[in-house]
N, C-alpha and C positions, 0 to 999 in steps of 0.2 A: 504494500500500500504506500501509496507517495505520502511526502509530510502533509499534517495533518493543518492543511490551510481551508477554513470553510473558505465555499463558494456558494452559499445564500446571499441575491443581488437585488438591487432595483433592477428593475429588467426595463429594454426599451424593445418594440414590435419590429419586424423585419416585412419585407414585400406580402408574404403569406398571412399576416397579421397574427405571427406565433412572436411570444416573446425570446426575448435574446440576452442573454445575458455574454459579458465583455470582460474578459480576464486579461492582464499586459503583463509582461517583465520588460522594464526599461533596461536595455543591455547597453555595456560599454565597450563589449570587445567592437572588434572593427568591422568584422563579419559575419553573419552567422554560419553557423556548422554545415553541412551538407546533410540531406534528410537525413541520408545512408546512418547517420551517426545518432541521429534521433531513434529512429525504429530499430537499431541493435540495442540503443540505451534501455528503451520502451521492454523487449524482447528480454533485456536482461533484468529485467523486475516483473518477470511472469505474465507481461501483457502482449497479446497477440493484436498487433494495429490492422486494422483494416484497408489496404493501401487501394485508390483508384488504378487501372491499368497504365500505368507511365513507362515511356521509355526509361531504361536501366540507368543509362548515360542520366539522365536527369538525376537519380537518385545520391550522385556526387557532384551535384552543380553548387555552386556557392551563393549563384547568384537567384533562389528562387523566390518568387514572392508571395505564392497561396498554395497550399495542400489543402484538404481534404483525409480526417483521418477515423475513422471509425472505430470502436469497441467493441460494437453487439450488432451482429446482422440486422436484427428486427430496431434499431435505433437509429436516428437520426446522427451522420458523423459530425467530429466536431472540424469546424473550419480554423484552422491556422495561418496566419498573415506573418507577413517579413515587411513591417512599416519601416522605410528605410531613411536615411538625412538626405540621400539624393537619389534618383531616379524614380523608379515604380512605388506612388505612397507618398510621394515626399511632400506633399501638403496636406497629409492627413498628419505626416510625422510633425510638420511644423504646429499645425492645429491641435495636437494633443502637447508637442511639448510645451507652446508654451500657454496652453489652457491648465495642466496641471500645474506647473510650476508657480504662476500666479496665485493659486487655490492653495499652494502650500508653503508659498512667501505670507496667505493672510495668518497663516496661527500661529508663527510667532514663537515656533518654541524650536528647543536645537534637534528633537528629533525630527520633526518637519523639516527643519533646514536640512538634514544630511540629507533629507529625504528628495526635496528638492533640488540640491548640489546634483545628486545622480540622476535625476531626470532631463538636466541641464545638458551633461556632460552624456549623456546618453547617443551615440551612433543607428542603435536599432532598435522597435520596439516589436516586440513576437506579442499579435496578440492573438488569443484564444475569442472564440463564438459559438456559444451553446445554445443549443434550444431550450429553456427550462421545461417546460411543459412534457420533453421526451428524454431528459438528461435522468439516469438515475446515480444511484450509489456509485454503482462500478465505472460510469461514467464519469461521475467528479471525481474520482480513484485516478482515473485514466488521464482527465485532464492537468489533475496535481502534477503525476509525472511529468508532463511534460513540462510544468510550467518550473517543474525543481532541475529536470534538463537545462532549462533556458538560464535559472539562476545561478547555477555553480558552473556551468561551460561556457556561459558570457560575462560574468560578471555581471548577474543581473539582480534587480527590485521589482520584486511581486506586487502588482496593484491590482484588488477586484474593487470594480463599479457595485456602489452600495455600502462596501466597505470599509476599504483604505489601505494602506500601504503595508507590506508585512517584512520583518525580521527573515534572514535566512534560515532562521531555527522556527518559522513560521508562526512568531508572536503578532500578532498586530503593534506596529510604533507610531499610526498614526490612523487614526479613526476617524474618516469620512462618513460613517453610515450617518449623518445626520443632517450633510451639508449642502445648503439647498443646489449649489454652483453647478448644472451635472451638464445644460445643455450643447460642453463643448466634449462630452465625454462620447458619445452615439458617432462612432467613428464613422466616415462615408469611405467605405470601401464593403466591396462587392466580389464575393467570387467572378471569375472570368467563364463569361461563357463559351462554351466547346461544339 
């Protein structure tokens, strides 16, 4: 089981009018991983990912910007993004970084600040898209993993929407679930259509 970070969310609707809940790790490294490196991580913590048919070659590309990852056949996968500082995303990356950042220059205390320092200073954000309404147990299980992949292999800060930013030992250090500020939160990115 991944670290034990809830993902109970204010949820925002998607095209289907199913709610969505919106999980990030602001990462610092420069790049992210190649899937390849993801789904062995996943694989080595007893979880079988669900992969769409992709060429192979893709599966070591560095430069990818949305998967598609499943847990449970009869479930809804979850969508995974590569919000980047330049290219594909890059003004959704702008629009979150500095819409949280602002939100956590208001409180004022030094765990925010760290919090926001690394939001700053942040290259890539992975973030995670679930369905609530079809997400169960083994699903938030599923999605932990990955989001504790993205923290310890980028150097990265777990934020869930509704909640707020969390410790690498997956404490909460700062507590958004009450803060009204969220309408820059509802990222505008879209899976690609095939």
């Amino acid at each position: 089981m991944g670290k034990e970070i809830p993902v109970f969310s204010v949820t925002k609707t998607n095209e289907e009018g199913e709610q969505v809940i919106y999980c990030r790790v602001f990462c610092q490294r420069e790049e992210p991983p190649p899937l390849r490196l993801l789904l062995d991580f996943l694989k080595s913590k007893s979880q079988v990912p669900l992969v769409p048919k992709m060429d192979p070659e893709a599966l070591d590309d560095w430069s990818w910007a949305h998967v598609t990852l499943g847990y449970h056949r009869e479930r809804k996968p979850i969508q995974i993004f590569c919000v980047r500082n330049q290219g594909t995303y890059q003004d959704v990356f702008e629009q979150e970084q500095a819409g949280f950042s602002g939100q956590l220059s208001a409180f004022g205390d030094q765990e925010a600040e760290l919090c926001r320092e690394f939001v700053v200073r942040a290259k890539f954000i992975l973030t995670a898209r679930l369905i609530k309404n079809d997400i169960t147990d083994e699903g938030y299980d599923f999605n932990g993993w990955i989001l504790e992949f993205f923290q310890e292999n980028c150097t990265g800060l777990v934020q869930i929407d509704g909640q707020g930013f969390f410790s690498p030992k997956g404490e909460m250090v700062v507590d958004m679930q009450n803060d009204p500020e969220e309408d820059f939160r509802k990222p505008q990115i879209q899976p690609a259509q095939s």
